[in-house]
C-alpha positions in Angstrom: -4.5 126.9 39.7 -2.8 123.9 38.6 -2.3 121.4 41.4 -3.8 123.7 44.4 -6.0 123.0 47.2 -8.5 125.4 49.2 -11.5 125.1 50.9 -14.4 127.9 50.2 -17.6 128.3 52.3 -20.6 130.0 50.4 -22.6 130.1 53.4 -26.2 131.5 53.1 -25.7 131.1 49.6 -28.3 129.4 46.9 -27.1 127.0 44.0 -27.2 129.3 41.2 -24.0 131.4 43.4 -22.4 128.4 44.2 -22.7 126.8 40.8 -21.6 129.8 39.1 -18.3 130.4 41.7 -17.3 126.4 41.3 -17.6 127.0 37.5 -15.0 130.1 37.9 -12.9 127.9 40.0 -12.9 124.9 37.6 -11.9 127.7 34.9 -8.8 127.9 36.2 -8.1 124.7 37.1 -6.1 122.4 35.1 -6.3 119.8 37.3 -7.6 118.1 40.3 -10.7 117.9 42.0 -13.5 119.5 43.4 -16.5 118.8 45.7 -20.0 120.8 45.2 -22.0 120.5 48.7 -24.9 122.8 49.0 -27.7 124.5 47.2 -30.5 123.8 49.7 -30.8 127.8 49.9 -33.6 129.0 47.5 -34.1 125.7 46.8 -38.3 126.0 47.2 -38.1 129.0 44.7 -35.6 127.2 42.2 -37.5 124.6 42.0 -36.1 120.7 41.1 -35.2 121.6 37.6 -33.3 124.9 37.9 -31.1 123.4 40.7 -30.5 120.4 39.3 -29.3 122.0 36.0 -27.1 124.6 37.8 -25.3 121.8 39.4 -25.0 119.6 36.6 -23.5 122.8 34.5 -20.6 122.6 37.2 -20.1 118.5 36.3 -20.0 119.5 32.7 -17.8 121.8 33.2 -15.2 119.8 35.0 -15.5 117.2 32.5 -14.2 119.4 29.8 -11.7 120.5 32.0 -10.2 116.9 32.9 -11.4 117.9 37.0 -12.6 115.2 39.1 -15.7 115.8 41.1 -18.1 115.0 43.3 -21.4 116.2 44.4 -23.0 115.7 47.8 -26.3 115.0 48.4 -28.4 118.4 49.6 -28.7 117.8 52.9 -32.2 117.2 55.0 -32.8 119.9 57.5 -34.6 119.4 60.6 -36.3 123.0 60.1 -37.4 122.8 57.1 -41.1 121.3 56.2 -42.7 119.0 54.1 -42.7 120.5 50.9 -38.8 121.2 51.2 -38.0 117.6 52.1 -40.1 116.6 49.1 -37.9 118.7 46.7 -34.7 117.6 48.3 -35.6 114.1 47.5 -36.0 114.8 43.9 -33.3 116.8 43.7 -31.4 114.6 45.3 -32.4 111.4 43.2 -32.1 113.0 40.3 -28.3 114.3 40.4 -27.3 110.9 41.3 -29.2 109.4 38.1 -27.4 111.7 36.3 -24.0 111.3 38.0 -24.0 107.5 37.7 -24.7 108.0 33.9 -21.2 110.3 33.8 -19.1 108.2 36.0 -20.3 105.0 33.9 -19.2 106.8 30.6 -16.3 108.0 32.1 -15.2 105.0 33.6 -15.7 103.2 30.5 -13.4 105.5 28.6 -10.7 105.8 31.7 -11.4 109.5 31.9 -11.9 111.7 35.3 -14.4 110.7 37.9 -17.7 111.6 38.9 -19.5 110.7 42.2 -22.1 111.7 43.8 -22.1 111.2 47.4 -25.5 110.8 49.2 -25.1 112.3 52.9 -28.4 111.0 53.8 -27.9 108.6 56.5 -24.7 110.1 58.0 -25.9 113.9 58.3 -28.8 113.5 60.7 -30.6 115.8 63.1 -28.0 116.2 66.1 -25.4 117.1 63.5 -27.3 120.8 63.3 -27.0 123.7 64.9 -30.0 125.0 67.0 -31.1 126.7 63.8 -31.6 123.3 62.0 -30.6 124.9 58.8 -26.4 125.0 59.3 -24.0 122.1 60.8 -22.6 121.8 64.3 -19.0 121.0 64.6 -19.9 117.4 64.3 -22.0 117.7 61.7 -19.0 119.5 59.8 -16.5 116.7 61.0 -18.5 114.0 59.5 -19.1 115.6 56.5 -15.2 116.4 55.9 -14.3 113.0 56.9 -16.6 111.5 54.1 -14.9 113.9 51.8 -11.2 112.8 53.0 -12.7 109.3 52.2 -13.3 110.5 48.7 -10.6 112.1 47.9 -7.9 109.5 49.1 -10.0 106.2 47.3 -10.4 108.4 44.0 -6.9 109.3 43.9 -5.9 105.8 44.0 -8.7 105.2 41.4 -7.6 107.2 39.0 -3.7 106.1 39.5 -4.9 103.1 38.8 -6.9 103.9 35.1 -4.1 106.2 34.7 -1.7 102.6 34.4 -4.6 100.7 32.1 -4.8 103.7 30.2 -1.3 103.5 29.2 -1.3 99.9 28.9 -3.7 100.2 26.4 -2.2 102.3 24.4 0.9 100.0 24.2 -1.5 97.1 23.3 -2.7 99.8 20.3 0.4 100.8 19.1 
């Protein structure tokens, strides 16, 4: 799948399906990127640990692969109650703990990106459907713009540590 693009929807799906599909799809990547949005499904019977580890497996696994990748926030939903929003926060804090320690790394050694992107405060309650679990058309808009975002400012990131990469290996030689 070298160099390919594509868009999958998972809806209705829980993390360990989605983890385990963008693992397959990193597989047979042997470059590019990829974006992990979802997991909220299940997410009161996984539990904080079991999600966060599914989707961490999927960052690990483009990191051996050379793959950049981000992973959204899981996003609130206006249906859901207490105890869900509770989990979602720790969920949500701890993949970007854990993502900030990869992309630090990472940028240190001028190797792929990681980034978490936290969809917090642009996702909000009118961006649902009336079943305040899925997005409305605006809700999907705003989402895929923040992607576009990412996409085009960590493709000029990595251009550019791409350059100071070989630059430094000049300097070694």
């Amino acid at each position: 799948m070298t160099g390919s693009s594509g868009c999958t929807r998972l809806r209705g799906k829980g993390v360990k399906e989605i983890s385990e599909y963008a693992e397959k799809v990193i597989d047979d990547m042997d470059e590019g990127m990829v974006i992990v949005q979802g997991g909220g499904n299940g997410l009161l019977e996984n539990g904080n640990e079991a999600t966060v580890n599914a989707i961490m497996k999927v960052v690990e696994r483009a990191q051996k692969k050379n793959v950049r990748v981000a992973v959204t926030s899981l996003l609130r939903r206006p249906a859901c109650n207490e105890e869900y929003e509770r989990l979602l926060k720790e969920v949500n804090i701890d993949l970007h703990e854990k993502i900030h320690v990869m992309k630090a790394e990472s940028v240190r050694k001028h190797e792929v990106g990681f980034s978490f992107l936290d969809m917090g405060d642009l996702i909000q309650a009118g961006c649902f459907l009336r079943d305040g679990a899925h997005l409305s058309q605006e809700g999907q808009t705003k989402l895929c713009q923040r992607f576009i975002h990412w996409i085009r400012a960590t493709h000029v990131l990595m251009e550019d540590r791409m350059d100071r990469k070989k630059v430094d290996e000049k300097k070694s030689r």
